[in-house]
C-alpha positions as CSV (number, residue, x, y, z in Angstrom):
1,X,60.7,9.1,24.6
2,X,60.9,8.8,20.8
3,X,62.7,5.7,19.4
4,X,64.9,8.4,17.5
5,X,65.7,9.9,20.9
6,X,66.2,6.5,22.3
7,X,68.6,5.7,19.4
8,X,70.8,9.0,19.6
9,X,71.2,8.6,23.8
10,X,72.5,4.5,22.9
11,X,74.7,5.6,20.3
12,X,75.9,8.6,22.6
13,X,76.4,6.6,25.6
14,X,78.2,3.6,23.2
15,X,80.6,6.4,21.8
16,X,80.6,4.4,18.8
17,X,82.9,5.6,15.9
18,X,82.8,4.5,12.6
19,X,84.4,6.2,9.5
20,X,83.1,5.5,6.1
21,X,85.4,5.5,2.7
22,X,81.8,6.7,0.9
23,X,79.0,8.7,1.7
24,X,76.3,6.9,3.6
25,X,72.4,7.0,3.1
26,X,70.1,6.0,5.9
27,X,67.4,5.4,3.0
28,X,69.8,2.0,2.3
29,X,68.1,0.8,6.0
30,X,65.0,2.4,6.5
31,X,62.4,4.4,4.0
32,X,61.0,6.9,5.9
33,X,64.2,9.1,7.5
34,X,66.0,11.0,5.5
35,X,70.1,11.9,5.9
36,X,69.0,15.7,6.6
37,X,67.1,14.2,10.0
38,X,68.0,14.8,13.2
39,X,69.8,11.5,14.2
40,X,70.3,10.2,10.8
41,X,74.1,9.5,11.2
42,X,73.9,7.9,14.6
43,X,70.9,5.4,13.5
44,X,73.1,4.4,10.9
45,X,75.9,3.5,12.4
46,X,73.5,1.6,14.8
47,X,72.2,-0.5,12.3
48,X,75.8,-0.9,10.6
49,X,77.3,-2.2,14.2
50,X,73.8,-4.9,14.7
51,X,72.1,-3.0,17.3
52,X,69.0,-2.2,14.9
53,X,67.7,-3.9,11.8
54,X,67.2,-2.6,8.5
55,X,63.4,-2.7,8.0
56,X,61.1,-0.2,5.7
57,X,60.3,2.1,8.0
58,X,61.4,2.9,11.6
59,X,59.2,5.6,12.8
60,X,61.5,7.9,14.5
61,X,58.7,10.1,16.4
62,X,56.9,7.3,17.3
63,X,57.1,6.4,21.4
64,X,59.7,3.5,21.6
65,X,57.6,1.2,24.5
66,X,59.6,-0.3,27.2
67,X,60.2,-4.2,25.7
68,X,61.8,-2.6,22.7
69,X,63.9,-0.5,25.0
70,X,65.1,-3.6,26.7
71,X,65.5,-5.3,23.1
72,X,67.9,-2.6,22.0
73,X,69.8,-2.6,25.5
74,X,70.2,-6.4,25.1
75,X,71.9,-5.8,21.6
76,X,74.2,-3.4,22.5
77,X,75.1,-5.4,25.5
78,X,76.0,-7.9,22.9
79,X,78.0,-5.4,20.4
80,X,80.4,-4.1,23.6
81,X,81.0,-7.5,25.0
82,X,80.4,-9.8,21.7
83,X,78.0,-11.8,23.7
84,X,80.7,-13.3,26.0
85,X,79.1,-12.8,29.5
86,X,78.0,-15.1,32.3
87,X,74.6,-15.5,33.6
88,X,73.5,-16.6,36.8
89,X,71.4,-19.7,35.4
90,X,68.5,-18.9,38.0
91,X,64.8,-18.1,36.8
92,X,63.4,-14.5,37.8
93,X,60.4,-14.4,38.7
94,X,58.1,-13.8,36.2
95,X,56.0,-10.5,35.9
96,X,52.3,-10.6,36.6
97,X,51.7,-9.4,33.2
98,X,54.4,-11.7,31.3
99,X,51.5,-12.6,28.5
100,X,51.9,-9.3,27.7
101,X,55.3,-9.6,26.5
102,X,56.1,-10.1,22.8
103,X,57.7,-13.7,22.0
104,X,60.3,-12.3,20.7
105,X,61.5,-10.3,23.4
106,X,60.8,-12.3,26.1
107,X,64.6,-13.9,26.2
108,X,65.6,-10.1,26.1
109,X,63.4,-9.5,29.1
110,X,64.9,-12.5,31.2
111,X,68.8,-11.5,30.7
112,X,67.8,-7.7,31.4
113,X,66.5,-9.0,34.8
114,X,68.9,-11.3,35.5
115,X,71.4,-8.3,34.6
116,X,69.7,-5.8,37.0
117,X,69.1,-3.4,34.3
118,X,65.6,-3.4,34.2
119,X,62.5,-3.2,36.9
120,X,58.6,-3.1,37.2
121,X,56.8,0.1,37.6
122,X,54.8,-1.1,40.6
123,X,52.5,-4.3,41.7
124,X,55.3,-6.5,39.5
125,X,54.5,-5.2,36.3
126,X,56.4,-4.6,33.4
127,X,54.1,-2.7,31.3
128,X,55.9,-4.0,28.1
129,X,53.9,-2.4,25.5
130,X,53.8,1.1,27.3
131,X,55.7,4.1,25.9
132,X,59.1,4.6,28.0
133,X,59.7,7.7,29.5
134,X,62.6,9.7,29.1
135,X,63.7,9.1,32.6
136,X,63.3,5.5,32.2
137,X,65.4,5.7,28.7
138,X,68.1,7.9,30.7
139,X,68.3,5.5,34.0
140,X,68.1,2.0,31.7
141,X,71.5,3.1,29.7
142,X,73.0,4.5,32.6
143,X,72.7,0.8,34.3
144,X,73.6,-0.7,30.8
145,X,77.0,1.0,30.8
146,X,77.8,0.3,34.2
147,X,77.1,-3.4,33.6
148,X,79.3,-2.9,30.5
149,X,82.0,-1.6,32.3
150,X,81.6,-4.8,35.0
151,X,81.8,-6.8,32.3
152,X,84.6,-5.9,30.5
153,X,87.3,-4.8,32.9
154,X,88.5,-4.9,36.3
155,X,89.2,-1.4,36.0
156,X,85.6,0.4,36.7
157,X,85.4,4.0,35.6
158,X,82.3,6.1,35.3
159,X,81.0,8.8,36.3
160,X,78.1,10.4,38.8
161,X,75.7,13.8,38.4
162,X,74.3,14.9,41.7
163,X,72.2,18.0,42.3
164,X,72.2,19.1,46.3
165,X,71.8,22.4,48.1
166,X,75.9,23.4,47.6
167,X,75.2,22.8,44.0
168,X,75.6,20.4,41.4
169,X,78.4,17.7,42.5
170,X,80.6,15.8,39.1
171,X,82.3,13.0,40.0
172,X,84.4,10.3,38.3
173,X,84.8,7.2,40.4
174,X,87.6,4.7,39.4
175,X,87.3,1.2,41.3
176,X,90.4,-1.3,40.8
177,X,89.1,-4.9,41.8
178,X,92.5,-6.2,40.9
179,X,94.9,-7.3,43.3
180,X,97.6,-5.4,41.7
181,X,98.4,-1.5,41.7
182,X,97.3,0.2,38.8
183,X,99.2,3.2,37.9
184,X,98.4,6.4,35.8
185,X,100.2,8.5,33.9
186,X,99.8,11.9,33.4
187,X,101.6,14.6,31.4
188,X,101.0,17.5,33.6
189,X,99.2,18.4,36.9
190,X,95.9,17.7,35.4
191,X,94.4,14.2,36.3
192,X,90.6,14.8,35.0
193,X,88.5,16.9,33.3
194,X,84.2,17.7,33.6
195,X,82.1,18.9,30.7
196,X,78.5,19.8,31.0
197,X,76.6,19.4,27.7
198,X,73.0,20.3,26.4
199,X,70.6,18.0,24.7
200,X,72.6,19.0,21.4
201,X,75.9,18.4,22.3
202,X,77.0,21.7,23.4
203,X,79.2,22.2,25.8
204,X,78.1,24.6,28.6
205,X,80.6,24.3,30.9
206,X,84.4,23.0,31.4
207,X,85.7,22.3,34.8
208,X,89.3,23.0,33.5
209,X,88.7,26.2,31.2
210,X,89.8,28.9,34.2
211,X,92.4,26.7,35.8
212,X,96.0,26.3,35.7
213,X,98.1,23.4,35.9
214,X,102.0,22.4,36.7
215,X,103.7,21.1,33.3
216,X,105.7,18.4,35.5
217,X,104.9,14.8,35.0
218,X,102.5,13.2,37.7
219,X,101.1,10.1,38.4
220,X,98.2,8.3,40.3
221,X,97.9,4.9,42.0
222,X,95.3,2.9,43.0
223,X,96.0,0.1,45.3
224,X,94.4,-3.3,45.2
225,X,90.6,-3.3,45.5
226,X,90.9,0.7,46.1
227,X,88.2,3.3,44.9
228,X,89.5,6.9,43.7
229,X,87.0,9.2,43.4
230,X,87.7,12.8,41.5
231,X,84.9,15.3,43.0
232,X,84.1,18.7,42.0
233,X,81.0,21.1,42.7
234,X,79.6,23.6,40.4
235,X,78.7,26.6,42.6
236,X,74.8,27.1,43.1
237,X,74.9,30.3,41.9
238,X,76.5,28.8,38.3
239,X,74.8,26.0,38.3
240,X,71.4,28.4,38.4
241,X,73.0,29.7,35.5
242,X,72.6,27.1,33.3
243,X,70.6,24.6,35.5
244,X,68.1,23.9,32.6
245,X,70.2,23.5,29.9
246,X,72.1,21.0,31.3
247,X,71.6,17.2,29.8
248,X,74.3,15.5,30.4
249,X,77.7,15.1,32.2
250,X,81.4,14.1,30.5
251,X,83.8,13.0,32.6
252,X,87.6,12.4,31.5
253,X,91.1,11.0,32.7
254,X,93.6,12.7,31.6
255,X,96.1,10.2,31.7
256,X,97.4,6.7,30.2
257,X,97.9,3.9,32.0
258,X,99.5,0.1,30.5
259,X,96.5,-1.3,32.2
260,X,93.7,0.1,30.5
261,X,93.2,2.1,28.0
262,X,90.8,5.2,28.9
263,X,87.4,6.4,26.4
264,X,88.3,9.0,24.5
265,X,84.5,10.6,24.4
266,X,85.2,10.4,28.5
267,X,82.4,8.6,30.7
268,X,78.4,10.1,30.4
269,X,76.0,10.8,33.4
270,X,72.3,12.1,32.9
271,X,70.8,14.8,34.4
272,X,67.5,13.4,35.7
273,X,64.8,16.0,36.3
């Protein structure tokens, strides 16, 4: 996986927004990308929101290798949750190729293990300095958001991408660890919504596009310490259709609640082939 690539899935997954009162230039942080590259706006608003650095170049085609990976992780952890998280003060054990691990990302490694976002790829060992693959990139943010989502709320939402024989099964799994009710408004008889997407944004597919819905107000309610999960399966015959296109998975409430406010970008899941 490209460090471009790796930067356009973190921004993606982030949903970070920012709106600039002047034109930006990415050639202010880094001298070989231009604003006409694929990625361009993303990678700046990276570096504007501290995940990357400024530096003179930053070699978007180049493989990004596995203890930068965790390096980046590490700092958007940091810009979702400003740093405020506890850490179980216990040691992991080390891996049998720890030397091999840049000083400077050697705290990085620690918290990412201690966080359950990162693994060996065998015999305990890292392979820090190895190019990461694109399933690797896919599976390390998916566990980074989750851990985000533990971290800032005891509201859970996010969402799951299955393929099986019936087809391809979207869900969107809401978990209140609260021991109050939380309660969900919605403005007609739609509660969710799926979007499949390709690797350029594109939507190939909207759960809600052929259906119809009652106008009346409704509401849902999750109990204390209840899981809700919204299912729906895209029929094998359409998800042939457009089975290798398919990148990545948007999930959505349609709804408010005075408990938590929902992402308006909806909640990503990766396609993992």
């Amino acid at each position: 996986m490209t460090r471009m690539e790796f930067a356009r899935l973190l921004h993606q997954a982030l949903g970070i927004q920012i709106y600039y009162f002047a034109a930006t230039d990415i050639r202010d942080f880094f001298g070989d990308v231009t604003n006409d590259t694929p990625g361009a706006g993303p990678l700046y608003d990276l570096v504007v929101s501290g995940i990357l650095e400024s530096a003179d170049s930053f070699h978007p085609d180049q493989s990004i290798s596995r203890q930068e990976m965790v390096h980046w992780i590490l700092k958007a952890l940091d810009y979702r949750t400003g740093g405020q998280y506890a850490l179980i003060l216990m040691m992991p054990a080390p891996f049998d190729d720890d030397a091999s691990i840049a000083d400077e990302y050697k705290n990085d490694i620690m918290k990412a293990q201690l966080l359950k976002l990162i693994q060996g790829r065998g015999n305990n060992l890292l392979h820090p300095l190895a190019a990461a693959t694109r399933a690797e990139g896919v599976t390390v943010v998916s566990r980074l958001m989750n851990q985000i989502r533990t971290l800032q709320q005891d509201l859970q939402v996010h969402a799951e991408l299955k393929e099986s024989e019936n087809g391809l099964h979207m869900r969107l799994l809401l978990q209140n660890h609260t021991q109050e009710e939380i309660v969900i408004q919605h403005n007609s008889g739609q509660k969710y919504d799926f979007k499949l997407l390709n690797r350029q944004g594109e939507i190939l597919y909207t759960w809600s596009a052929d259906k119809l819905f009652t106008m009346a107000l409704t509401q849902t309610t999750l109990a204390p310490n209840e899981t809700l999960v919204f299912e729906q399966i895209l029929s094998f015959e359409s998800y042939e259709a457009i089975k290798d296109q398919i990148y990545e998975l948007q999930a959505f409430i349609i709804g408010t609640s005075e408990f938590v406010e929902f992402s308006a970008n909806g909640y990503s899941a990766f396609l993992l082939r």
